[in-house]
PDB file of N, CA, C, O and CB in Angstrom:
ATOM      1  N   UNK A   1     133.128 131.739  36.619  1.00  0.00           N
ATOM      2  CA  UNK A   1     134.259 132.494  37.089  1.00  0.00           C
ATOM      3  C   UNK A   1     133.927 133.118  38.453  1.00  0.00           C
ATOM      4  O   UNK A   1     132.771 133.400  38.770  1.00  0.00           O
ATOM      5  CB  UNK A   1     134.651 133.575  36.061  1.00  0.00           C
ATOM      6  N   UNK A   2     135.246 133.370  39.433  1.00  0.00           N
ATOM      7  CA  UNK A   2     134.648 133.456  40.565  1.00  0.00           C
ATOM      8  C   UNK A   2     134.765 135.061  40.665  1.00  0.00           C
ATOM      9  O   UNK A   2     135.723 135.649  40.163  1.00  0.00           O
ATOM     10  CB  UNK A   2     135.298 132.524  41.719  1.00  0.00           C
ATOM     11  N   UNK A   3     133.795 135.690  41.302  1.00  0.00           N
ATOM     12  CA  UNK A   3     133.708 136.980  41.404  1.00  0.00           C
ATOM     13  C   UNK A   3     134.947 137.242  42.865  1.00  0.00           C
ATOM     14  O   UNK A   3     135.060 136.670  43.949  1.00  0.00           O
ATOM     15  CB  UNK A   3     131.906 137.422  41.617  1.00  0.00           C
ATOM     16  N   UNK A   4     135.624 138.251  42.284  1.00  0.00           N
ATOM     17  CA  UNK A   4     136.872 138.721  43.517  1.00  0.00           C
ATOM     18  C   UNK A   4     136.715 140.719  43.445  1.00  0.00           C
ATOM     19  O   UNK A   4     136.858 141.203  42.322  1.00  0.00           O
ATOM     20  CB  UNK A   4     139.122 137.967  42.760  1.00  0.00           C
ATOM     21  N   UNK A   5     136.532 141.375  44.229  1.00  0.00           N
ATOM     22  CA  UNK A   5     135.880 142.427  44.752  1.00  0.00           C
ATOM     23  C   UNK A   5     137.476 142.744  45.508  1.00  0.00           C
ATOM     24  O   UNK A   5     137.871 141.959  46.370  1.00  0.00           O
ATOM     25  CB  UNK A   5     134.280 142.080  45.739  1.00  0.00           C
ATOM     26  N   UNK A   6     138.144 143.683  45.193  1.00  0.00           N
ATOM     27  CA  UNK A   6     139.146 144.514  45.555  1.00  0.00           C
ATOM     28  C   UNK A   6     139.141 145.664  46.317  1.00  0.00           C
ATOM     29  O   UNK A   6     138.740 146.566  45.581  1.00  0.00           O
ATOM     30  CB  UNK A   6     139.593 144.809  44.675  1.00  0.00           C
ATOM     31  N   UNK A   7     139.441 146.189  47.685  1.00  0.00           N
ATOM     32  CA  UNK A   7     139.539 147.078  48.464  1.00  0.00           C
ATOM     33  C   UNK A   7     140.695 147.503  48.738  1.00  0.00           C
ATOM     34  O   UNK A   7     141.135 147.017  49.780  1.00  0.00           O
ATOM     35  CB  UNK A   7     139.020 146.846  49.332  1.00  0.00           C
ATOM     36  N   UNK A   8     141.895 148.778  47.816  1.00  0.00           N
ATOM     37  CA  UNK A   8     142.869 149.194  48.438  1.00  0.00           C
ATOM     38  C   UNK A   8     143.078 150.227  49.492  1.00  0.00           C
ATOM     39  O   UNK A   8     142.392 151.245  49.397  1.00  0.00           O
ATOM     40  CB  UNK A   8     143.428 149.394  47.684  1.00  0.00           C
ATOM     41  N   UNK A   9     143.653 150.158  50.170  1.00  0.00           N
ATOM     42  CA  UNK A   9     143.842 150.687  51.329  1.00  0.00           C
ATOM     43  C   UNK A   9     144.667 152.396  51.027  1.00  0.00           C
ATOM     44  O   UNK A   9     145.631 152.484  50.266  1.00  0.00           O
ATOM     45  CB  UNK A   9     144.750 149.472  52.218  1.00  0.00           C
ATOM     46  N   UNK A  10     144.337 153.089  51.441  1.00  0.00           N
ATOM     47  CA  UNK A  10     144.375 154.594  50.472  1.00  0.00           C
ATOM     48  C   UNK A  10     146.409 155.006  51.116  1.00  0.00           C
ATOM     49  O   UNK A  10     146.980 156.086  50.973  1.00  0.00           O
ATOM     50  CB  UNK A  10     142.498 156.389  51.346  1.00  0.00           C
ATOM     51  N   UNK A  11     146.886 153.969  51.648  1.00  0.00           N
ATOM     52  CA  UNK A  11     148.295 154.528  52.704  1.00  0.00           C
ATOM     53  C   UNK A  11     148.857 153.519  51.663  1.00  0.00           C
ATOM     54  O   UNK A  11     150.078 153.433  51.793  1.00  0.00           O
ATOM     55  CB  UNK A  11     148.511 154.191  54.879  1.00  0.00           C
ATOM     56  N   UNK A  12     148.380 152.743  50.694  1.00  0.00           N
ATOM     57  CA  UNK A  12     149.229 151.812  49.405  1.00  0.00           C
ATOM     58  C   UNK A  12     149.827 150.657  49.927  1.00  0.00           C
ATOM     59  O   UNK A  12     150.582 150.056  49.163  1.00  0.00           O
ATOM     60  CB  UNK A  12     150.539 152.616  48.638  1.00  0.00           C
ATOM     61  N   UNK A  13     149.607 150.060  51.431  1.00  0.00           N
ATOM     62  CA  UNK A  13     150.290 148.807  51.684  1.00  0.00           C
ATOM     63  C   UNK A  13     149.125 147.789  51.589  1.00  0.00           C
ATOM     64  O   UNK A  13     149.651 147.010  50.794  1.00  0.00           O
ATOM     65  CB  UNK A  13     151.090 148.780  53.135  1.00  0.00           C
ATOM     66  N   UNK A  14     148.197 147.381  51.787  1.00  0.00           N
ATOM     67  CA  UNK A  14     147.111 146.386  51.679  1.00  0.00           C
ATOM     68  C   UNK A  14     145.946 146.794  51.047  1.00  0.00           C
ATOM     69  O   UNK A  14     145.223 147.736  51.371  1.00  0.00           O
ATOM     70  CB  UNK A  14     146.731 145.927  52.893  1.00  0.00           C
ATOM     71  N   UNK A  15     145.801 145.945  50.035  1.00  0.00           N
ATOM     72  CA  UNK A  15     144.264 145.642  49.920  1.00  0.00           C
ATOM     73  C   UNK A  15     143.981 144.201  50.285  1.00  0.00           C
ATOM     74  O   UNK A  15     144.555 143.113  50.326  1.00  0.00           O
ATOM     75  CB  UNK A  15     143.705 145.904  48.417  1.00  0.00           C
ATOM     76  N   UNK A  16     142.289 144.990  50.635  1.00  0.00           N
ATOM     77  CA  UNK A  16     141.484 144.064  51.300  1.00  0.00           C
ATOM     78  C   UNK A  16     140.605 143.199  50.161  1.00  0.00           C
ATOM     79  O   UNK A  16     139.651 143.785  49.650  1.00  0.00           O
ATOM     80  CB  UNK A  16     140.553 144.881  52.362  1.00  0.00           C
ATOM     81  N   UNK A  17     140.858 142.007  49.804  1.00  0.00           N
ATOM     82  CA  UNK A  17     140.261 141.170  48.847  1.00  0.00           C
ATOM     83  C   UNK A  17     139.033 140.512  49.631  1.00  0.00           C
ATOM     84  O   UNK A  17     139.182 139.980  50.731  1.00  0.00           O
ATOM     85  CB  UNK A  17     141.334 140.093  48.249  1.00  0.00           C
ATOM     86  N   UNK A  18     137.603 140.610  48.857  1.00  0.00           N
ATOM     87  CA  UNK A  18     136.698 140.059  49.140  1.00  0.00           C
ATOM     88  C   UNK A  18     136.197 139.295  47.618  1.00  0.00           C
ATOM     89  O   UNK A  18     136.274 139.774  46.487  1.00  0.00           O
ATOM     90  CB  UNK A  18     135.839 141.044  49.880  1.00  0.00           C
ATOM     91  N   UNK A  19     135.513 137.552  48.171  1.00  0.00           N
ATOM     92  CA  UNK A  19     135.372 136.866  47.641  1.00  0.00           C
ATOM     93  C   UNK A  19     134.063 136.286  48.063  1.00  0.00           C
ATOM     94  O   UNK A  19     134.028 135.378  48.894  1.00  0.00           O
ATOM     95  CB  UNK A  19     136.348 136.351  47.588  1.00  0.00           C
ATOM     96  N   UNK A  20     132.864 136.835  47.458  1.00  0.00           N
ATOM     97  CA  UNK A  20     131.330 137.029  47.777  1.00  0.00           C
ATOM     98  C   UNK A  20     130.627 135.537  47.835  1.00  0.00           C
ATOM     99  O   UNK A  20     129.695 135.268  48.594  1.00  0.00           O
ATOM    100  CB  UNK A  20     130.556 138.024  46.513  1.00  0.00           C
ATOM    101  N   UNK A  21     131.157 134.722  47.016  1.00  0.00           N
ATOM    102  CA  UNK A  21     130.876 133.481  46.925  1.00  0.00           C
ATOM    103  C   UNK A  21     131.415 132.156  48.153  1.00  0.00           C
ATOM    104  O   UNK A  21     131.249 130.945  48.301  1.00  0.00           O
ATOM    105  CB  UNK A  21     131.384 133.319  45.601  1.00  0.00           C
ATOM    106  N   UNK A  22     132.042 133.146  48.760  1.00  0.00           N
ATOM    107  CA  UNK A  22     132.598 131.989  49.934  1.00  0.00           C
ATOM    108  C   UNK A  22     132.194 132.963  51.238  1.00  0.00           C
ATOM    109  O   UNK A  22     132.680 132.801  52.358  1.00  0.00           O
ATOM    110  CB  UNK A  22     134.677 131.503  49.851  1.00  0.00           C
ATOM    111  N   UNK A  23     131.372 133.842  50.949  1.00  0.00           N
ATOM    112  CA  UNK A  23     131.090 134.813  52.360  1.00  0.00           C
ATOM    113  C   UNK A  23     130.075 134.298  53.255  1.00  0.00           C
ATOM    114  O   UNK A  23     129.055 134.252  52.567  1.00  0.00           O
ATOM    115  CB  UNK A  23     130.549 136.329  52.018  1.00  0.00           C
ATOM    116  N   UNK A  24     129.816 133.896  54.391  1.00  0.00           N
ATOM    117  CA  UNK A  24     129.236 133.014  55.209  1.00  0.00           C
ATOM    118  C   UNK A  24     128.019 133.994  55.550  1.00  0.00           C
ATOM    119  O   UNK A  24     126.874 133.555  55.666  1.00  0.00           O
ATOM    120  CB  UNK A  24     130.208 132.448  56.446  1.00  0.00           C
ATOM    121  N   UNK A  25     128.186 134.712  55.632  1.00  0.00           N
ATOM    122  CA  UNK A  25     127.710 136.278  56.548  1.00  0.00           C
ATOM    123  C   UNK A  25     127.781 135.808  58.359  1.00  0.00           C
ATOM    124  O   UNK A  25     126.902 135.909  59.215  1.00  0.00           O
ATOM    125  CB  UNK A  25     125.498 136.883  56.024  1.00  0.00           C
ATOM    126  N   UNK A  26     128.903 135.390  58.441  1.00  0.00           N
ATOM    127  CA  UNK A  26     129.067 135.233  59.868  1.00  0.00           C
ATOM    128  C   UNK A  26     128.460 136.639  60.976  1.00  0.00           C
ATOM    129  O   UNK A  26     127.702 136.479  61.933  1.00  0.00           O
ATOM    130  CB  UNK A  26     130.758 134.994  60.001  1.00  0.00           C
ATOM    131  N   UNK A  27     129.154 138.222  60.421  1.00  0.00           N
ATOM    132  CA  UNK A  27     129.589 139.659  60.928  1.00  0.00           C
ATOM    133  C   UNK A  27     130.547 139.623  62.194  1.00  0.00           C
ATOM    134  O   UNK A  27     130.634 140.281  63.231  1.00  0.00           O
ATOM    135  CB  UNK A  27     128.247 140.534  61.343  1.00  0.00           C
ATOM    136  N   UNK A  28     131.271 138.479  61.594  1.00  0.00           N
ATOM    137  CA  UNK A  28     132.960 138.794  62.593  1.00  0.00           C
ATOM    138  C   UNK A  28     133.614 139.620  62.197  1.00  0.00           C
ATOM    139  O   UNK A  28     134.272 140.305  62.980  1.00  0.00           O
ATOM    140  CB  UNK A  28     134.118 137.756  62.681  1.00  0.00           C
ATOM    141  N   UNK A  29     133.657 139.886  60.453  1.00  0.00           N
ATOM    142  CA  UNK A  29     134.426 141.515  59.881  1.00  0.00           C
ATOM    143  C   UNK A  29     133.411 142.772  60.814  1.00  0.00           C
ATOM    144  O   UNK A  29     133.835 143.810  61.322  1.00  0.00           O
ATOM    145  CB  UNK A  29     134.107 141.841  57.525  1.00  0.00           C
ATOM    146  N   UNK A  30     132.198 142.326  60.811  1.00  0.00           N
ATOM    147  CA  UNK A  30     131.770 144.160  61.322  1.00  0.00           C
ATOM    148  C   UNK A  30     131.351 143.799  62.739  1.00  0.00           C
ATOM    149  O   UNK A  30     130.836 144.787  63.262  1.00  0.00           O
ATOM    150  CB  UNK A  30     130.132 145.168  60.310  1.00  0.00           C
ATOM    151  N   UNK A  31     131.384 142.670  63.614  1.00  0.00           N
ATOM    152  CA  UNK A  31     131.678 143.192  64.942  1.00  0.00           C
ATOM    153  C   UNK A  31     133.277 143.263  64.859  1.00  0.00           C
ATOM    154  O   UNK A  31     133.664 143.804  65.895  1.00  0.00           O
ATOM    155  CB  UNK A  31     131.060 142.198  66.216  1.00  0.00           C
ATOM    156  N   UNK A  32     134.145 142.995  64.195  1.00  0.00           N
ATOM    157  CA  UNK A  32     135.544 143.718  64.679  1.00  0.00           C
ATOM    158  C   UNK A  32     135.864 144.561  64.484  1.00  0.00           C
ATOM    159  O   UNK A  32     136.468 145.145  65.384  1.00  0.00           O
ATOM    160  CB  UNK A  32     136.486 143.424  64.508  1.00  0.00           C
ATOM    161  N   UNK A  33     135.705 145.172  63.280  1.00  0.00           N
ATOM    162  CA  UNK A  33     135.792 146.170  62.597  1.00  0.00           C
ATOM    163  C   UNK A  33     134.728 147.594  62.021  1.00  0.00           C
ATOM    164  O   UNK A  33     134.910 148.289  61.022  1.00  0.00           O
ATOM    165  CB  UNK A  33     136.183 145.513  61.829  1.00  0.00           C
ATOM    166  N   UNK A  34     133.823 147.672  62.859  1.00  0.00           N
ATOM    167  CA  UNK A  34     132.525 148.433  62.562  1.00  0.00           C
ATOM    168  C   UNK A  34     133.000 149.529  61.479  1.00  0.00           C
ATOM    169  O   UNK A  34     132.863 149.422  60.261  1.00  0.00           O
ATOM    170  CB  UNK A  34     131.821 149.174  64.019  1.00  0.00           C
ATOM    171  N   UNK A  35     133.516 150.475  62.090  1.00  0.00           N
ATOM    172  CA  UNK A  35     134.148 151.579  61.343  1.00  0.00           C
ATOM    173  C   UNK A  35     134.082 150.971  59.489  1.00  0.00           C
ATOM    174  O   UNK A  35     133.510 151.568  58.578  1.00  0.00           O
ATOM    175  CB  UNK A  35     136.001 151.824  62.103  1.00  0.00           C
ATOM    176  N   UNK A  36     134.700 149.908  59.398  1.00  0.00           N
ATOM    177  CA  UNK A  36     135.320 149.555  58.071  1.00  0.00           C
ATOM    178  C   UNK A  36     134.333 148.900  57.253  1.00  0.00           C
ATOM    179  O   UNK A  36     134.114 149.128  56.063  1.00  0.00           O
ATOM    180  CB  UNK A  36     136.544 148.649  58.200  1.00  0.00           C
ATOM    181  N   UNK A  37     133.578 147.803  58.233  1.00  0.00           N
ATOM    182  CA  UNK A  37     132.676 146.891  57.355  1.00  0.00           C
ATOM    183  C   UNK A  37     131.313 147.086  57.955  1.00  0.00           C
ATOM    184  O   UNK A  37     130.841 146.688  59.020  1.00  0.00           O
ATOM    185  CB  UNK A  37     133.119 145.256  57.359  1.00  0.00           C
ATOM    186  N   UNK A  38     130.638 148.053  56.647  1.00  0.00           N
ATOM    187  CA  UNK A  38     129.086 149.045  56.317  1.00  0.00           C
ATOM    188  C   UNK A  38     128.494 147.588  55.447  1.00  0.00           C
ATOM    189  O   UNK A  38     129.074 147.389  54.379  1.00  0.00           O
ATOM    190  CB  UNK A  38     129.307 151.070  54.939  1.00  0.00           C
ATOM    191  N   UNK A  39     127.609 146.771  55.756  1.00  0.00           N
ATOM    192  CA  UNK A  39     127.145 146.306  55.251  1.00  0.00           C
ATOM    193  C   UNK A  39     125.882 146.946  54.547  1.00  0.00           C
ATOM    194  O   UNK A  39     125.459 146.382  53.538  1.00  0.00           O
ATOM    195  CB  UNK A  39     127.185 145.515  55.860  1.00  0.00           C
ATOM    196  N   UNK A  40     125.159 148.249  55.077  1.00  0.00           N
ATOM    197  CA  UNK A  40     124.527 148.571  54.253  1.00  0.00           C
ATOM    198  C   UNK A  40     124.635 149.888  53.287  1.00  0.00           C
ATOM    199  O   UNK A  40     123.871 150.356  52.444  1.00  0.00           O
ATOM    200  CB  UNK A  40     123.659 148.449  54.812  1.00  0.00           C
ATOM    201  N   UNK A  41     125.936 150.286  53.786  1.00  0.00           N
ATOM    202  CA  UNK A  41     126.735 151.360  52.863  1.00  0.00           C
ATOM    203  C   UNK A  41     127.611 150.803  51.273  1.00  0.00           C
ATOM    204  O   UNK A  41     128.231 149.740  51.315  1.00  0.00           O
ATOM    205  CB  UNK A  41     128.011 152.002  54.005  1.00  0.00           C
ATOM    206  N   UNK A  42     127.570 151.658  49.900  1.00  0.00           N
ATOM    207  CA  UNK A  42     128.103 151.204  49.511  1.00  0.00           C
ATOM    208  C   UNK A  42     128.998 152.272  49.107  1.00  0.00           C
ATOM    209  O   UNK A  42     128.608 153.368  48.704  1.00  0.00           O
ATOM    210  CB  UNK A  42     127.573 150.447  48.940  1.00  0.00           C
ATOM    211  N   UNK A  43     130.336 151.884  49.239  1.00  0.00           N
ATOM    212  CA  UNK A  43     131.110 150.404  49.051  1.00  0.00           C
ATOM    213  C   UNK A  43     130.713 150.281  50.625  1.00  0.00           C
ATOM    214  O   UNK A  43     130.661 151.192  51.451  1.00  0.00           O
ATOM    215  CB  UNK A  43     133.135 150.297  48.491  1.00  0.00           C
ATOM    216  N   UNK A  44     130.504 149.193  50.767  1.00  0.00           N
ATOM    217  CA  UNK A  44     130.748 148.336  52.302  1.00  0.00           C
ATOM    218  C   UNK A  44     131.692 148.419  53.129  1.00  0.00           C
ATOM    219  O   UNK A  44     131.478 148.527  54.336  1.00  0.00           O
ATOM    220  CB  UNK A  44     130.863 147.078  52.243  1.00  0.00           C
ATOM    221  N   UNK A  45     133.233 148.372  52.456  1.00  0.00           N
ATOM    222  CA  UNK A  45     134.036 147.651  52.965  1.00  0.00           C
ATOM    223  C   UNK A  45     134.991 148.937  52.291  1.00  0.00           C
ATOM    224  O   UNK A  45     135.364 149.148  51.137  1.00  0.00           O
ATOM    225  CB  UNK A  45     134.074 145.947  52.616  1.00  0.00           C
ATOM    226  N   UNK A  46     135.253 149.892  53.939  1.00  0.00           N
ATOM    227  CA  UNK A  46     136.286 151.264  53.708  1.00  0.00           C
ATOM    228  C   UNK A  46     137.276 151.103  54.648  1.00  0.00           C
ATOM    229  O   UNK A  46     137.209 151.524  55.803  1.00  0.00           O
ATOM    230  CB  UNK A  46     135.609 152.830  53.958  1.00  0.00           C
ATOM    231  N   UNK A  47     138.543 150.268  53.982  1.00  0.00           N
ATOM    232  CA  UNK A  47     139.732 150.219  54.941  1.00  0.00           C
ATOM    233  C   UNK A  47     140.475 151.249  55.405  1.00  0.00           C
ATOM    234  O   UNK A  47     141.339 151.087  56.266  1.00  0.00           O
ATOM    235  CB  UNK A  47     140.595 149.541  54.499  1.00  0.00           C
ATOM    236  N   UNK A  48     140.182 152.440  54.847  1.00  0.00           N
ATOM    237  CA  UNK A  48     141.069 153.670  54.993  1.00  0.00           C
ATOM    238  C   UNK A  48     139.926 154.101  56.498  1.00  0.00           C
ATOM    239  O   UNK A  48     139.821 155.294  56.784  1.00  0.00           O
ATOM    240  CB  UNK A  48     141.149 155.012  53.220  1.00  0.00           C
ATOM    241  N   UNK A  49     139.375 153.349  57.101  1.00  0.00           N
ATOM    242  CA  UNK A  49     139.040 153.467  58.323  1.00  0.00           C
ATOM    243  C   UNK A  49     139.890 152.744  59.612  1.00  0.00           C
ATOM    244  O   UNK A  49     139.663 152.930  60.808  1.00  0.00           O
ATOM    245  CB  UNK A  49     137.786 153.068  58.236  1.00  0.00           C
ATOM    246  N   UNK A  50     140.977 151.828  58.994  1.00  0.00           N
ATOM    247  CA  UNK A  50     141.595 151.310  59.824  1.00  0.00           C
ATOM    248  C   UNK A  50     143.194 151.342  59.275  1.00  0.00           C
ATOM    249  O   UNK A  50     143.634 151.555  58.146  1.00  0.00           O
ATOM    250  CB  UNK A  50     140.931 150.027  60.098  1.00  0.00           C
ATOM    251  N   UNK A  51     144.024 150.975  60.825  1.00  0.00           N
ATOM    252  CA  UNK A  51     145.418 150.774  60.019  1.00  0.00           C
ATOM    253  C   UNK A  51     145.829 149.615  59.438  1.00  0.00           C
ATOM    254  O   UNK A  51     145.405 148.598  59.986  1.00  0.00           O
ATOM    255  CB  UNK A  51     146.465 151.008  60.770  1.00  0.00           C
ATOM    256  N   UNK A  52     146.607 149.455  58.385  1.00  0.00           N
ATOM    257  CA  UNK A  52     146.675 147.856  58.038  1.00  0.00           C
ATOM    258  C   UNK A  52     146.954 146.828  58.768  1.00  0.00           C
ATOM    259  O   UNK A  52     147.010 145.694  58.293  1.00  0.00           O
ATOM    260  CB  UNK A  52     147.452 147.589  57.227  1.00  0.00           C
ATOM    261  N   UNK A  53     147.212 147.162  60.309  1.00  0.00           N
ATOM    262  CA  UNK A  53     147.628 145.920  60.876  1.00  0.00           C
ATOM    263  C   UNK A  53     146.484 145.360  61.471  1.00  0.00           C
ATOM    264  O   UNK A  53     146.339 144.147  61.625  1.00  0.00           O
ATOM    265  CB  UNK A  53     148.728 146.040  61.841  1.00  0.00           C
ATOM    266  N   UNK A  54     145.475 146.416  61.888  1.00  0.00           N
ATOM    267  CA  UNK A  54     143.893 145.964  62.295  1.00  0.00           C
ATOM    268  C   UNK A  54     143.375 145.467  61.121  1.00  0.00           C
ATOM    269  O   UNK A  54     142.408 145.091  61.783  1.00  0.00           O
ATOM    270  CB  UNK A  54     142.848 147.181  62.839  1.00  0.00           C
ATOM    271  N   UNK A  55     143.148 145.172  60.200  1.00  0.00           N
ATOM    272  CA  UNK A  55     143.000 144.749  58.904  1.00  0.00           C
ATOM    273  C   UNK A  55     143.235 143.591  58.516  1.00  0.00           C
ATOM    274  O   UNK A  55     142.410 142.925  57.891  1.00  0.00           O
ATOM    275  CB  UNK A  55     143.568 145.347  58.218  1.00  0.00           C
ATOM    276  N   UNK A  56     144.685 143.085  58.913  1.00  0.00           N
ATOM    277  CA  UNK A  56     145.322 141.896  58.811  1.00  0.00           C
ATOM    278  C   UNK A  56     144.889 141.037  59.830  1.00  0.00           C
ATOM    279  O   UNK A  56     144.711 139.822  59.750  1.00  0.00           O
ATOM    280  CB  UNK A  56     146.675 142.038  58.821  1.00  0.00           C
ATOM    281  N   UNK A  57     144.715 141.875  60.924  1.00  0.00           N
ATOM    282  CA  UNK A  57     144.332 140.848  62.216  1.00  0.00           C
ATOM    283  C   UNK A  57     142.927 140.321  61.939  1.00  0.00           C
ATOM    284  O   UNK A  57     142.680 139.119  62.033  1.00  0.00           O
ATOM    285  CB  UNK A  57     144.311 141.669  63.825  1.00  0.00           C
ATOM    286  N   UNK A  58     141.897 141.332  61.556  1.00  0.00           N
ATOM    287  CA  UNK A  58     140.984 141.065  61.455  1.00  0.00           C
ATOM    288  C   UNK A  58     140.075 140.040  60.364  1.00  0.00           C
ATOM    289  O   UNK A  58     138.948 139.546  60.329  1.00  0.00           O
ATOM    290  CB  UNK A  58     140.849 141.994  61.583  1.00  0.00           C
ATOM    291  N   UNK A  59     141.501 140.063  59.388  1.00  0.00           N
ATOM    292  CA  UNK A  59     141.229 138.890  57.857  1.00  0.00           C
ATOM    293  C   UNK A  59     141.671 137.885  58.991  1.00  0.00           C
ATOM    294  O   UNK A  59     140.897 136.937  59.125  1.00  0.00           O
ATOM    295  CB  UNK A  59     142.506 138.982  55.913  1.00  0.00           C
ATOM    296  N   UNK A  60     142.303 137.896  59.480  1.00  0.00           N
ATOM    297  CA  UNK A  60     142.959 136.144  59.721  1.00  0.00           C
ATOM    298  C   UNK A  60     142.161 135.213  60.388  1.00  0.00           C
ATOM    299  O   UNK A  60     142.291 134.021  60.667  1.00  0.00           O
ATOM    300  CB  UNK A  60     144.313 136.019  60.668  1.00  0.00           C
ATOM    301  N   UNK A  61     140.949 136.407  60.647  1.00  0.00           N
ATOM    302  CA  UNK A  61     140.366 135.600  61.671  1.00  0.00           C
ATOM    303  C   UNK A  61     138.467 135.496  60.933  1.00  0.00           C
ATOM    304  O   UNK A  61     137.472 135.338  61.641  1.00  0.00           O
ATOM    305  CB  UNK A  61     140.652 136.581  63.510  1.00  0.00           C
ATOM    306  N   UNK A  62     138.461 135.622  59.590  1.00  0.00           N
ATOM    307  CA  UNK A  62     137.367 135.356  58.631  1.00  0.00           C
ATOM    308  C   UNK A  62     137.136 134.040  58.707  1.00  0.00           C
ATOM    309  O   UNK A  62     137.787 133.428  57.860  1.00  0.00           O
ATOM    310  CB  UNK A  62     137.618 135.740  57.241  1.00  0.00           C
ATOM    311  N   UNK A  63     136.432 133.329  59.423  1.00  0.00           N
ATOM    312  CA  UNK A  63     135.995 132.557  59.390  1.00  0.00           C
ATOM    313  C   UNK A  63     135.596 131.336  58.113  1.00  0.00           C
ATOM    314  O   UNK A  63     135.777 130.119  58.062  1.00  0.00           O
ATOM    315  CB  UNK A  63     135.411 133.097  59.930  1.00  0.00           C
ATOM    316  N   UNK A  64     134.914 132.426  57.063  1.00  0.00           N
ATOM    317  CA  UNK A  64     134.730 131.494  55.731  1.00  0.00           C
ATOM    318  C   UNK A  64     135.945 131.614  54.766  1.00  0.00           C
ATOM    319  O   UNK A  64     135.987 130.986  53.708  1.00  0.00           O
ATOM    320  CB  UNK A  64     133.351 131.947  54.850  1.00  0.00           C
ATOM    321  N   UNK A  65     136.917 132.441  55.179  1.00  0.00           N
ATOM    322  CA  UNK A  65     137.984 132.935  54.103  1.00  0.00           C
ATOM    323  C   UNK A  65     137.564 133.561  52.860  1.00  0.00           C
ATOM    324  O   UNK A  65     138.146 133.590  51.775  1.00  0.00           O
ATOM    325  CB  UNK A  65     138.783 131.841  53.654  1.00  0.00           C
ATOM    326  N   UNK A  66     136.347 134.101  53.246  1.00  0.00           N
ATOM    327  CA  UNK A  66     136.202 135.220  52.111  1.00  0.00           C
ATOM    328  C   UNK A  66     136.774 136.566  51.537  1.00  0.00           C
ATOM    329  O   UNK A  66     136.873 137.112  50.438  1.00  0.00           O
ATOM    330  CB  UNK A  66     135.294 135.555  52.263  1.00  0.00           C
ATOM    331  N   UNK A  67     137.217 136.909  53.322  1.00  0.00           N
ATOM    332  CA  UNK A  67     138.055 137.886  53.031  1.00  0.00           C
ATOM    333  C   UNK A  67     139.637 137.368  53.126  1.00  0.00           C
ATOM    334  O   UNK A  67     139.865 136.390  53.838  1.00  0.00           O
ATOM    335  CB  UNK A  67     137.710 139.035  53.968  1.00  0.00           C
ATOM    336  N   UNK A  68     140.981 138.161  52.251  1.00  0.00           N
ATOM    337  CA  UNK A  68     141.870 137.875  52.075  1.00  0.00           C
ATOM    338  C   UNK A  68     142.532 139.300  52.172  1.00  0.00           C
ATOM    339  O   UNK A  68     141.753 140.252  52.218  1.00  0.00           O
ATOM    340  CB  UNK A  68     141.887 137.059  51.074  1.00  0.00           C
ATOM    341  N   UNK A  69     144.059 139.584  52.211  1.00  0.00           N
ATOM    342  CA  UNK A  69     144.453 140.824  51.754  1.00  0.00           C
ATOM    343  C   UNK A  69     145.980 140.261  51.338  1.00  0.00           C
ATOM    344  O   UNK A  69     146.636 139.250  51.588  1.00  0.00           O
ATOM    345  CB  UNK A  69     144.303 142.143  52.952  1.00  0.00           C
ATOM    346  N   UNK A  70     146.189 141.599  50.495  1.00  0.00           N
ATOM    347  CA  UNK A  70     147.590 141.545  49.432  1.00  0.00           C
ATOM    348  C   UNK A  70     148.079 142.619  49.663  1.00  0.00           C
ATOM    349  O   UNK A  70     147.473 143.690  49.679  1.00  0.00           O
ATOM    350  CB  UNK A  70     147.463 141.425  47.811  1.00  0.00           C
ATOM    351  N   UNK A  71     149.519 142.398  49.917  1.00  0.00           N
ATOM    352  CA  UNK A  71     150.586 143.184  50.722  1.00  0.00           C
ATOM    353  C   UNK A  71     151.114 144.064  49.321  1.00  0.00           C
ATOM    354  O   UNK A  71     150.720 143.914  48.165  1.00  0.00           O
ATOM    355  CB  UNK A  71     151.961 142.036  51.631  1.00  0.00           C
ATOM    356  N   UNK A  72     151.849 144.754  49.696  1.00  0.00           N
ATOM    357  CA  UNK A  72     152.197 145.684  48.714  1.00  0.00           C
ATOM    358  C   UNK A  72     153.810 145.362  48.779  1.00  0.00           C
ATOM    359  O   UNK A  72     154.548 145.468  49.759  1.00  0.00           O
ATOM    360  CB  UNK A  72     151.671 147.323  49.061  1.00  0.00           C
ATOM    361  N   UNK A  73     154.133 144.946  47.467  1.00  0.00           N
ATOM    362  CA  UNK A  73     155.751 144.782  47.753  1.00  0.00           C
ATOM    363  C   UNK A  73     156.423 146.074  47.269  1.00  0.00           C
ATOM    364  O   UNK A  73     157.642 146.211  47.368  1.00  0.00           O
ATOM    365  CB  UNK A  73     156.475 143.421  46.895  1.00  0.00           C
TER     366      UNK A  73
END
């Protein structure tokens, strides 16, 4: 089963879905996003450091598609 790691965003429109098994360790999330993605902090990955649209920009451009996010309807 594949491990999926959930990050909601504390303003209730996105979480940030991480999927550990497809993670490259490129650090295109934490050179874009430093503030958010603590690789040696845990939790790692604190979106309530960014707004959701830096967030979105910054998934789209995950290289391994590990990271994903889910909109809030």
């Amino acid at each position: 089963m594949e491990k999926i790691i959930r990050y909601p965003h504390p303003n209730g429109e996105i979480t940030v879905i991480w999927k550990p098994a497809l993670c490259t360790h490129a650090g295109v999330c934490v050179r874009a996003l430093p503030q958010v993605y603590r690789p040696n902090q845990r939790p790692w990955c604190k979106p309530e450091y960014a707004l959701s649209k830096e967030l979105i920009e910054q998934i789209e451009g995950c290289p391994s598609g590990a990271l994903t996010y889910e909109l809030k309807t």
